[in-house]
N, C-alpha and C positions, 0 to 999 in steps of 0.2 A: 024228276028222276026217280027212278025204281030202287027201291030199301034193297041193298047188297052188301057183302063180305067179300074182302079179298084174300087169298091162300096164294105163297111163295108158290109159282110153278117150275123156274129155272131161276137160279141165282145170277148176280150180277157177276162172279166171276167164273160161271159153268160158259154165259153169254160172251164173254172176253176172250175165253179159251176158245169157242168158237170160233170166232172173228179170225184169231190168230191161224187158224188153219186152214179159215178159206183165204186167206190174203194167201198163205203159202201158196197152195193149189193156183190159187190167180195168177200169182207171180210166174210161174213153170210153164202156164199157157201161156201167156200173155208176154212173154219177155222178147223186147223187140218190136213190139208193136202199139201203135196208136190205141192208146186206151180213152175212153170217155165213159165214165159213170155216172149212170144217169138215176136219182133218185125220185122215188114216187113221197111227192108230199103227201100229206106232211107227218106220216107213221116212220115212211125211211131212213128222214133226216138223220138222225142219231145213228141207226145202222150205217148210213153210209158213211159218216164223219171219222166210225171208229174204224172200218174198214179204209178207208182211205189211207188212214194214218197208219194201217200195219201192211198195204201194199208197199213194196220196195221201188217198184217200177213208175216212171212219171209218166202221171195221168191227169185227166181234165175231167173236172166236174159241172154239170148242170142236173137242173128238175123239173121235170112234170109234175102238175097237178090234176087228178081224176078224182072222183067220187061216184060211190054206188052202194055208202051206206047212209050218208047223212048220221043224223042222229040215233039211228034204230043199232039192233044186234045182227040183224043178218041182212043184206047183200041186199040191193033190190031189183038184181040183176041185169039193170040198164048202165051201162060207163057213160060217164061226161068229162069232157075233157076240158080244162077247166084254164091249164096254162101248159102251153107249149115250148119247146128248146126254141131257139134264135138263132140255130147256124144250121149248116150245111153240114151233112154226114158220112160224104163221099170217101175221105181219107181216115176215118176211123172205126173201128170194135167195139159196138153199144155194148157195153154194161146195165143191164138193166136191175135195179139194186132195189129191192123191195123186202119190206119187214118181214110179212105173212102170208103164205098159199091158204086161202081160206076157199072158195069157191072154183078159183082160176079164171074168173070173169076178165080181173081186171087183168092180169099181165097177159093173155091172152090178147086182146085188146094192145097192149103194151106193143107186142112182140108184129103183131097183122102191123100195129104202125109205124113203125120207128123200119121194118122190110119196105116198104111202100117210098122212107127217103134213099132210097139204095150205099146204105152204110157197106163195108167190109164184111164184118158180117152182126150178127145182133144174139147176143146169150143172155141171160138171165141167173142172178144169184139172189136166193131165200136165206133169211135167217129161222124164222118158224115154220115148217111145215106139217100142216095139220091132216093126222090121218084122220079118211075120212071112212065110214063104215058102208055108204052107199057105192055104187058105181061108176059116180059123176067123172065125167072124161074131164081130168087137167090138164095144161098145157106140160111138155116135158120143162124141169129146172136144171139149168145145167152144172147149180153150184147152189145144194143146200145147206144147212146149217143143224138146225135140232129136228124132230120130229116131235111132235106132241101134240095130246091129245085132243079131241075136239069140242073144246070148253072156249068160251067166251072170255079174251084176256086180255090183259092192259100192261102198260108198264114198257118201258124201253121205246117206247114212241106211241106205241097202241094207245087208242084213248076209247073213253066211253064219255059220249054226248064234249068232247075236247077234252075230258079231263083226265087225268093221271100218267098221260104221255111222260112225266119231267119222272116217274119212278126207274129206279135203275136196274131193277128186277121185274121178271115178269111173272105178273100174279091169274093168275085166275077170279073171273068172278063168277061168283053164287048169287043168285035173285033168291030173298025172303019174301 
């Protein structure tokens, strides 16, 4: 593993106050209707736990699992879909609940498959979204969270090579 520093980039209660406003926003669409949130292991889990818990509305959860970074810092722009839901998506509203827009590979990917089970309908909520300085077409989000900048970063699920996903903030890291 590569000699790094980590720097607070959002604190644990900037991330909270987040949370609580997308659950609001979620709640106002969504009220009345089959919800099922669907999280991308294993960066989302945490996002989606505490989201859960500030939607007011009763909803079902399951997870996917994809990878397209492995062990590395950036994308290697192939998805592998690694574990699949177990039901039928005919009667419900995919939530598709992901930590970080980094590329847009994967929820792209996300979004082309979960339309293909012919759900109600299929939207997408970010907690990090990373500006990015090139052009790179991402998929639209329908429900984000922070905006920040395009640093390499861990913490509140995010891991490097698995590790520091358990910090409650999210840090930034520096390579030495």
């Amino acid at each position: 593993m590569k000699e790094h520093e980590l720097k607070i980039l959002v604190s644990r209660e900037e991330i909270a106050r987040t949370i609580d406003s997308l659950a609001r926003k979620i709640d106002a669409d969504y009220y009345g209707k089959k919800i099922l949130l669907v999280g991308v292991l294993k960066g989302a889990a945490f996002f989606l736990v505490d989201l859960a818990r500030s939607i007011s509305l009763p909803l079902e959860i399951d997870f996917v699992e994809v990878s397209s970074y492995g062990n590395k810092t950036s994308s290697s722009g192939k998805i592998k879909l690694i574990k699949d839901i177990k039901r039928e998506l005919t009667d419900y509203h995919v939530l598709i609940v992901e930590d970080i827009l980094d590329s847009g590979l994967t929820l792209q990917y996300l979004i082309d498959f979960f339309k293909q089970k012919n759900p109600l309908s299929v939207k997408s909520v970010v907690l990090f979204y990373k500006i990015k300085d090139n052009n790179t077409t991402r998929p639209a989000v329908d429900y984000f969270g922070l905006k920040i900048p395009d640093y390499f970063v861990v913490g509140y699920g995010l891991d490097y090579a698995e590790k520091y996903r358990n910090l409650k903030d999210l840090y930034m890291v520096s390579f030495v």
